[in-house]
Each structure stands twice: as structure tokens, then as C-alpha cells.
C-alpha positions in Angstrom: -101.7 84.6 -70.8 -103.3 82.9 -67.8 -101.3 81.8 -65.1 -102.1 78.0 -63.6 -101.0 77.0 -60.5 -102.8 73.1 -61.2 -100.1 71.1 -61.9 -101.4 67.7 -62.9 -99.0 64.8 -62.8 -99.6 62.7 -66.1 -97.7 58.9 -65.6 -97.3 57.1 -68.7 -97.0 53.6 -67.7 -96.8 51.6 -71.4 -93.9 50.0 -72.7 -92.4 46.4 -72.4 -88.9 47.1 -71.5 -87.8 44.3 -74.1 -84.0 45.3 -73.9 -84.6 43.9 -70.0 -85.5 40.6 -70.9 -86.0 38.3 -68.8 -86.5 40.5 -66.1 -89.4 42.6 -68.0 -92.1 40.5 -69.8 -95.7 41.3 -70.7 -96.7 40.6 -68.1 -94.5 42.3 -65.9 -92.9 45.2 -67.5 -89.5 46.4 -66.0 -91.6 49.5 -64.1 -93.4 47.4 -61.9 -89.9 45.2 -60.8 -89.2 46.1 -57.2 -85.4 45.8 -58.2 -84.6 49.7 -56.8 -84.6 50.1 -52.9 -87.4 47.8 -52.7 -89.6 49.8 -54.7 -90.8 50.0 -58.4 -89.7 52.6 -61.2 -93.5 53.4 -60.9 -93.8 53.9 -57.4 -91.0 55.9 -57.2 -92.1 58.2 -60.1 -95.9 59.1 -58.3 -93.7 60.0 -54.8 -90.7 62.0 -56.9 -93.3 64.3 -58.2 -96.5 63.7 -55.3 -95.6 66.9 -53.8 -95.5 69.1 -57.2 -98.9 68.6 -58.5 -102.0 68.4 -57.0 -103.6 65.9 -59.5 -102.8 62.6 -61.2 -103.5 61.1 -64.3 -102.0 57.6 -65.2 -102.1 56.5 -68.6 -101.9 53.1 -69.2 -102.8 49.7 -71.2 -105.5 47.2 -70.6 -102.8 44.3 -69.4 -101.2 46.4 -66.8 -104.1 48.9 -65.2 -104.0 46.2 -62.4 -100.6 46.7 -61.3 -100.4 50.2 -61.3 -103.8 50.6 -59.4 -102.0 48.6 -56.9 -99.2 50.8 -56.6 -101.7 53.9 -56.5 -103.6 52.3 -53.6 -100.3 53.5 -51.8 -100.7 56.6 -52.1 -104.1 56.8 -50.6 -105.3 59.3 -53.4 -107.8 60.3 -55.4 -106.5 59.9 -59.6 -107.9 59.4 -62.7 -106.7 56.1 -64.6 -107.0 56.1 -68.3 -106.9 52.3 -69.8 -106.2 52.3 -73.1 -107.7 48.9 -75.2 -104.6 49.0 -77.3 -101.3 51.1 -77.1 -101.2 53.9 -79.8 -97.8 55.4 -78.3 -97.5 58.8 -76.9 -98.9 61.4 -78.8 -102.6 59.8 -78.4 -101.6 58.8 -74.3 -100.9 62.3 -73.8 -103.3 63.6 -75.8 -106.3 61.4 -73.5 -104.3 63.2 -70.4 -105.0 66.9 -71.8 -108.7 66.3 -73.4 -109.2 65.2 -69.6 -108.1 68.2 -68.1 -109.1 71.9 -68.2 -107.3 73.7 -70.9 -105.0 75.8 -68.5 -103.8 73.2 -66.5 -99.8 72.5 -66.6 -99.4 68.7 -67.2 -96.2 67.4 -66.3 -95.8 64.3 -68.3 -93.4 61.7 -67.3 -92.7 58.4 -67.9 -92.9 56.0 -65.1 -89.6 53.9 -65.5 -86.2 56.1 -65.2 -84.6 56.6 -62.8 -84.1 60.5 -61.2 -81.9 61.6 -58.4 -81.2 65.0 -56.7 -84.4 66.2 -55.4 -83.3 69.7 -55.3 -82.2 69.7 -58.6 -85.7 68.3 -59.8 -87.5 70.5 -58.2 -85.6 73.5 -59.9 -85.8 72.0 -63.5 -89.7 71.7 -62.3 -90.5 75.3 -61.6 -88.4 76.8 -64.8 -90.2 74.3 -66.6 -94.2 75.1 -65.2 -92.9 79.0 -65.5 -92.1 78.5 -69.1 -95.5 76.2 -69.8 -97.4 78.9 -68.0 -96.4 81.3 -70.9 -97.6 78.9 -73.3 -94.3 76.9 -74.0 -94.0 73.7 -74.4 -91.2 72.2 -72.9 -88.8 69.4 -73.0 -86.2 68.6 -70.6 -82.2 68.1 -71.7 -79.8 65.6 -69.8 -76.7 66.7 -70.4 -75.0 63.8 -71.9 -72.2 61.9 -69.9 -70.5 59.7 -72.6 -71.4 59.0 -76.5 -75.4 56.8 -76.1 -76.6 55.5 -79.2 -79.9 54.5 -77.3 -81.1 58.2 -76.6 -82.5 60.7 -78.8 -80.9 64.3 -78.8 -82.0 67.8 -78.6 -79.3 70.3 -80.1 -80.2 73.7 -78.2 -78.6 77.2 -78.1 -80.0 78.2 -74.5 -83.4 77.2 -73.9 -84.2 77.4 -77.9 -84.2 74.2 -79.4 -82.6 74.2 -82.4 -83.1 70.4 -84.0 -84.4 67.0 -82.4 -81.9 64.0 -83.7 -83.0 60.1 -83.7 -80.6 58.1 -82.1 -77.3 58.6 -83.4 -74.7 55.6 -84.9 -71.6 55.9 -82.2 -69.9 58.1 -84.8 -72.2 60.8 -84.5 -72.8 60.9 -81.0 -69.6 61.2 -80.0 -69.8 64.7 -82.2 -72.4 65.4 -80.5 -70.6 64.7 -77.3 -67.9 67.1 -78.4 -69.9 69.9 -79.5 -71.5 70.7 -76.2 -74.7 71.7 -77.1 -76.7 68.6 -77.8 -79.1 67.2 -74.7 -80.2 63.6 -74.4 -84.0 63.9 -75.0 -84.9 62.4 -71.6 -88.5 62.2 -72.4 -90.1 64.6 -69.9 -92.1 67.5 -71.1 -94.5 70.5 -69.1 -97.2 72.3 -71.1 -100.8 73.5 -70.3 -103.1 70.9 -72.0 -104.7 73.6 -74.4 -101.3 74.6 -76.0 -100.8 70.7 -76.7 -104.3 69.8 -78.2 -103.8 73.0 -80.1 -100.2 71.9 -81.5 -101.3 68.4 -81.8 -104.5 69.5 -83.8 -102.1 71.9 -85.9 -99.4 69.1 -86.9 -101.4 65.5 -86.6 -105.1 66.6 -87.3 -106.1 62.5 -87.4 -104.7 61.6 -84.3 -105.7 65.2 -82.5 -109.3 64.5 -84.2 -109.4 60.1 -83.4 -107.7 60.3 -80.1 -110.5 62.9 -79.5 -113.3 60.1 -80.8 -112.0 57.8 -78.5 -111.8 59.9 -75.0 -115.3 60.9 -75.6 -116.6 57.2 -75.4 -114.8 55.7 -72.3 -116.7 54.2 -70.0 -115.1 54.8 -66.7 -111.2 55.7 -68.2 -111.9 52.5 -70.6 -111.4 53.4 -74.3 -113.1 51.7 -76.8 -111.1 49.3 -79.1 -112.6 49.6 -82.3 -112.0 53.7 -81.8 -108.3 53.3 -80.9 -107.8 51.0 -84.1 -108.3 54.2 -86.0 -106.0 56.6 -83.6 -102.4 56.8 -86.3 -99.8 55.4 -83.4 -96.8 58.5 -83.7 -94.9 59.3 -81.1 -95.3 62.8 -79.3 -91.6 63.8 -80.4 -92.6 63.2 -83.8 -96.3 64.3 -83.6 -95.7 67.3 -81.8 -92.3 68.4 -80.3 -89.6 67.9 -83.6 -92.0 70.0 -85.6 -93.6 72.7 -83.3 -91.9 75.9 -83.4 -93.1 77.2 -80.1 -90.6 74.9 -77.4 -88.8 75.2 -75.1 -86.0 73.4 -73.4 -85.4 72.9 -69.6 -81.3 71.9 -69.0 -80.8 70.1 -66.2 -78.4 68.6 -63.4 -80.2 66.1 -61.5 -78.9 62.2 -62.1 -81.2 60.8 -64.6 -81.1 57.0 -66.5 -84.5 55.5 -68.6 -82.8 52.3 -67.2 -83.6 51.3 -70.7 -80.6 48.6 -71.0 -79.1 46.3 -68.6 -75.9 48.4 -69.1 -77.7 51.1 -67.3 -78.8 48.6 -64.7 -75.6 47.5 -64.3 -74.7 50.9 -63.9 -77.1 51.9 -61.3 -77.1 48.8 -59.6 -73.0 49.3 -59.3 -73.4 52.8 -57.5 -75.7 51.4 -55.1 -73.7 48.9 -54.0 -75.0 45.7 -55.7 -72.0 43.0 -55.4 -69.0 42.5 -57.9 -66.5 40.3 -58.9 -62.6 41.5 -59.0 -63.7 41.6 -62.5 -66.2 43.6 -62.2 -68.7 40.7 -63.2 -72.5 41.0 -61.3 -75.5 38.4 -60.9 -79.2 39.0 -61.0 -81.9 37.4 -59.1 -80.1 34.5 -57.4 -78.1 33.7 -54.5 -76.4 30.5 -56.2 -72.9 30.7 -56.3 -71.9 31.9 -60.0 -68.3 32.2 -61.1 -67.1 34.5 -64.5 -64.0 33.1 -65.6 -62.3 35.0 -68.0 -65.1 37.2 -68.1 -65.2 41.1 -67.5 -67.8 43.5 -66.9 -70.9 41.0 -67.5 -73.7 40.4 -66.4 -75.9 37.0 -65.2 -79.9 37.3 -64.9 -81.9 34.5 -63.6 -85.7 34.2 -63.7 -87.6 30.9 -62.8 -87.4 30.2 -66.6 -84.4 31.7 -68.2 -81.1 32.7 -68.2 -79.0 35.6 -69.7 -75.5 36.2 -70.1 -74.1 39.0 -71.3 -71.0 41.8 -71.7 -72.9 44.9 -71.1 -71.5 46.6 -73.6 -73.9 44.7 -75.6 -76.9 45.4 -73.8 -78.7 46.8 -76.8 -78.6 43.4 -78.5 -81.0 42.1 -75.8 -83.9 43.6 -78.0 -83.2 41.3 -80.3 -83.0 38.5 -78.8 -86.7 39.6 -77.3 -87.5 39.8 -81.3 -86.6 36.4 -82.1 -88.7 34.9 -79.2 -91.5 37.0 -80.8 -91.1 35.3 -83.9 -91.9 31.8 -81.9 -94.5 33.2 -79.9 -92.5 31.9 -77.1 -94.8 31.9 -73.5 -91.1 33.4 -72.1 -92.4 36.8 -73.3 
């Protein structure tokens, strides 16, 4: 067992955000929106974690390797930007992070839009985490749930063995899982040295460990080929890697955590910071004009230049589907 002390910091910067609609299109996905503090989800994710490793690695698409070179530019340091032609989801991303790193280097893979608070308490789940990756673990990190989320995926764990992964529960279920006590949201974030992935990932998904691998070796300057990444299977790294390895670990931890994947969460965050309310608890988004909720609780307004949404936030994961239906129109709202 070789000990690493190179941490690199891998940012995964794909997604949409359609559940945020309006407020995350295309062409401005909901981790670039300087709604929190006056700063991105991005930027906030490279600081949270600047002073843990001592390299970066962004991973990103081909329509937003602008924006999040602007954000780096910040930081006034040196990282390496991987531009993928087409998104092939998270086992390939990650899997372009660890072919371009040494084998014994710890990545610490996050995505770049939740949410984390309690620096401290980060920086605890961090070093259990690079401990157990430096044994040749890879690991996962558990939020301890806070109320019954169909949105999440679950870990159930006895300790820091993982016993099962779960796809997101119907309400039913998670509320079991809620009452058992062992059972982790699966926030997402995982540590391992780059060797023990490619080696799992080459173990469990030998066409994406073997096309991924096709592609990485013809960029041109962290630009991957698009004809290459056609051929890359697009499976995520739970499903690739982490629900069927039998070598992981899990890291529980306390810190305050949200993917701020719904406007419920939004509403929720926003709330706690002090973001305006009605007496019926009733919050507007991106305007000043004067908006009245009448007979209305607990909802929310979003205005953009070119749309409006109203909605309870209970409902928030409905949004998605409203995002689908403008798909279906090829609407230029998206």
C-alpha cells in the first residue's frame, strides 16, 4: 500500500439543472447562477476544497468550458480542463480525471452545484475519507437524511460498510428508510486513488474503462474527440462502479449539505439565509416588482426576462417536467 499525500480536486461541472427551470437553461446551468452570497455553486465548490488538494481537474462539456474557465481565472491557478464533445455522464467524466493522473493520486471528486456548510466538519469527512482511499478504498460520502426525499439515492450502511445502494425511493419507502436509521442520502461525493478506480471500472464496465480510454488518448489540448465519445456506453459511476464493487467504503458525515437540485431546496436555503417572505411564507425570485400570494402558502414566484413560474414547493419535482414538455417543442426557452 502506498501512501499519497496528492490530493487532486476533480469538479464535475455537467448537468442542466432542469428541475430549476427557468433559472437554469443550457446555456446557463443552475452552477454558474450567482444566486448564493453573490457567488456561483461552482465557485464556491473550487474555494470549499482549494486548500485540500494541491491539483485540479475540471470536467466539463463543450457548451460550458467558457464559463467555468472564467470562474477558474479567479483563482489564479494552474488546472487541467477536460472538455468533453458530448456528455457521457459520470463514470466516463471521472474516468478522463484518473487516466489524467498518476495512479496513486487521491481524487476527490465532487460535483460543482450543492451546496456544503461547516468547514470543520468537511474537513473531518475529508481526511477519514483520503485515509481510507489511501488504503485502497473507494469511498462514498453519507448525509444523514433529515426528512423522507424521494429525489436522493440511498446508501444503507452498517458502519463504514456499505451494505446496498437504493434508486430513489417512492415516499413510502423512504420514510422506512428514515425510520430505520441506517440508510445515507448518497450525496454524490466519492475519494479514491485513480488506479483503484480504473482498475474497478475496467473490472465491472470493460467498454466504457476500454472507450473512455480511446478517447483520453486523442484530445487535443483537454478536447475529446466526438466521434470517440459516441462509442463511450453513458452509465453513471454509481451504477458503473460503486453499487457493484465490493471494496467501498462509506464516510458519514455532519456538515449541512443540499444538491440544491429542486426549487424546494432553494426555497429552503434561500429561507435560512434570510431571503424575504410573506406571512405566508410565500417568496419571489429575480424581481423587485411588487407580487402578492393570495390564498397561497409556501410558494414560490421565478421571473426571468422570458418566463414565469409558479409554484407550491412541495411540487418542485414536477418542474422537470415541465422542462420535458418544452423539449418536445424545441422551445428557445431551454
Amino acid at each position: 500500500m502506498v501512501i499519497s499525500n496528492d490530493i487532486t480536486h476533480v469538479v464535475l461541472t455537467g448537468g442542466i439543472g432542469s428541475r430549476l427551470w427557468p433559472l437554469s437553461r443550457k446555456s446557463q446551468p443552475k452552477q454558474y447562477l450567482e444566486l448564493f452570497d453573490g457567488q456561483s455553486l461552482f465557485e464556491k465548490t473550487v474555494a470549499r476544497n482549494e486548500n485540500v488538494s494541491n491539483k485540479t481537474i475540471v470536467v466539463g462539456n463543450i457548451e460550458n468550458y467558457k464559463m467555468s474557465n472564467t470562474i477558474m481565472l479567479k483563482f489564479n491557478k494552474p488546472f487541467t480542463h477536460i472538455v468533453e464533445a458530448i456528455p457521457r455522464n459520470t463514470a466516463a467524466a471521472i474516468a478522463f480525471a484518473a487516466f489524467a493522473s498518476k495512479p496513486e493520486d487521491v481524487l476527490l471528486i465532487t460535483p460543482s452545484d450543492h451546496i456544503i456548510e461547516g468547514n470543520d466538519l468537511y474537513d473531518t469527512a475529508l481526511k477519514q475519507a483520503i485515509a481510507l482511499a489511501n488504503q485502497d478504498y473507494l469511498v462514498t460520502f453519507g448525509i444523514k437524511p433529515t426528512k423522507p426525499e424521494t429525489g436522493y439515492g440511498y446508501i444503507e450502511f452498517d458502519d463504514e460498510n456499505v451494505i446496498a445502494f437504493h434508486e430513489k425511493p417512492n415516499l413510502e419507502t423512504a420514510t422506512t428508510y428514515l425510520e430505520n436509521g441506517n440508510y445515507f442520502w448518497n450525496s454524490g461525493l466519492f475519494c479514491f486513488k485513480s488506479g483503484a478506480f480504473l482498475t474497478e471500472l475496467e473490472k465491472q464496465e470493460p467498454e466504457v474503462y476500454t472507450t473512455s480510454k480511446l478517447a483520453w488518448e486523442a484530445n487535443k489540448n483537454g478536447f475529446l474527440d466526438y466521434e470517440l465519445s459516441l462509442k463511450i456506453p453513458s452509465i453513471s459511476v454509481d451504477f458503473a462502479v460503486m453499487e457493484r464493487s465490493t471494496n467501498i467504503k462509506v464516510v458519514p458525515t455532519h456538515f449541512d449539505w443540499s444538491d440544491l437540485g429542486s426549487f424546494e431546496s432553494v426555497y429552503d436555503y434561500l429561507v435560512h439565509k434570510g431571503h424575504p417572505t410573506d406571512v405566508s411564507g410565500n417568496i419571489v425570485i429575480g424581481t423587485a416588482i411588487h407580487t402578492s400570494f393570495v390564498g397561497l402558502e409556501n410558494c414560490l414566484l421565478i421571473h426571468t426576462d422570458d418566463a414565469l413560474l409558479v409554484l407550491q414547493k412541495e411540487n418542485s419535482q414536477e418542474v422537470k417536467q415541465v422542462y420535458q414538455q418544452l423539449e418536445l417543442l424545441e422551445s428557445p426557452l431551454l
